[in-house]
C-alpha positions in Angstrom: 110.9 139.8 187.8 111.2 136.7 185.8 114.5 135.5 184.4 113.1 136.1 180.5 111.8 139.6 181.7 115.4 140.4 182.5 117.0 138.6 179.5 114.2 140.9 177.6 115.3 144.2 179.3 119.2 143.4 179.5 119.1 142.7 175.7 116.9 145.7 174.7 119.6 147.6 176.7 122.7 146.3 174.6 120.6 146.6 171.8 119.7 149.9 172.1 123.4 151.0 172.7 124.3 149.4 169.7 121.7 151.4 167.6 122.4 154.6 168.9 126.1 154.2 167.9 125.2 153.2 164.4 122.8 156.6 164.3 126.3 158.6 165.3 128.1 157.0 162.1 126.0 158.7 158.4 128.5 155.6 156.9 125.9 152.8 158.4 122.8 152.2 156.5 121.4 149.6 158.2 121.8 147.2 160.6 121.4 143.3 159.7 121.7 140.2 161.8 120.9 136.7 161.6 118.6 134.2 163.4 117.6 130.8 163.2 114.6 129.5 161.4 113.4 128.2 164.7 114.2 130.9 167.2 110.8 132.2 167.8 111.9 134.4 170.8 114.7 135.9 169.0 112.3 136.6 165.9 109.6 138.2 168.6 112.3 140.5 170.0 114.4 141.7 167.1 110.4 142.2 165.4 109.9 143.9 168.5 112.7 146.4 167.9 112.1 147.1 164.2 113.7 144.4 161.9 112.4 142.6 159.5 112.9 139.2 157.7 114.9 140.3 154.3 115.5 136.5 153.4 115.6 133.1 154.7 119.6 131.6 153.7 119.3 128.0 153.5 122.2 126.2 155.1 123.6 129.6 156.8 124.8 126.9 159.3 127.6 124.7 157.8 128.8 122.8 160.5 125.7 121.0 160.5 125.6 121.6 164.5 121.9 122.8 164.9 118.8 121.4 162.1 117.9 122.8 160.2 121.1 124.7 159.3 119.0 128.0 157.8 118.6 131.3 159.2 116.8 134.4 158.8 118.5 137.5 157.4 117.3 140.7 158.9 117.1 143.9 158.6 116.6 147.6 159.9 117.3 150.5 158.1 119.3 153.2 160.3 116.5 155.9 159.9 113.7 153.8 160.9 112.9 154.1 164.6 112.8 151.4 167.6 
């Protein structure tokens, strides 16, 4: 197994944990996270596991340590499966 095949599996793990808590609490909507603009494998995966882009925040990143400083805002709704 490749080391991104097991980053892939270990994170869809976590992942998984964490929305199956959320499910557990009727207070938690959704879920949102954000990602940078340029993080095409984190895009792929969180795509891969039902959220999608809501917005694009420019200059999300203020200490100006990774260009460009914007992120992605996403999204999944709690009742929307993985």
């Amino acid at each position: 197994m490749t080391n991104s095949v097991y980053v892939f599996i270990l994170g869809s793990l976590l992942l998984s944990r964490i929305l199956s808590a959320c499910e557990k609490d009727d207070s938690i909507q959704h879920v949102c996270l954000h990602v940078h603009v340029l993080n095409a494998a984190a895009l792929s995966f969180y795509r891969k596991h039902g959220f999608k882009i809501e917005k694009k925040v420019y200059n999300y990143y203020e200490r100006n340590i990774v260009e460009p400083p914007d992120a992605y805002l996403l999204k999944k709704a709690r009742n929307e499966s993985i």
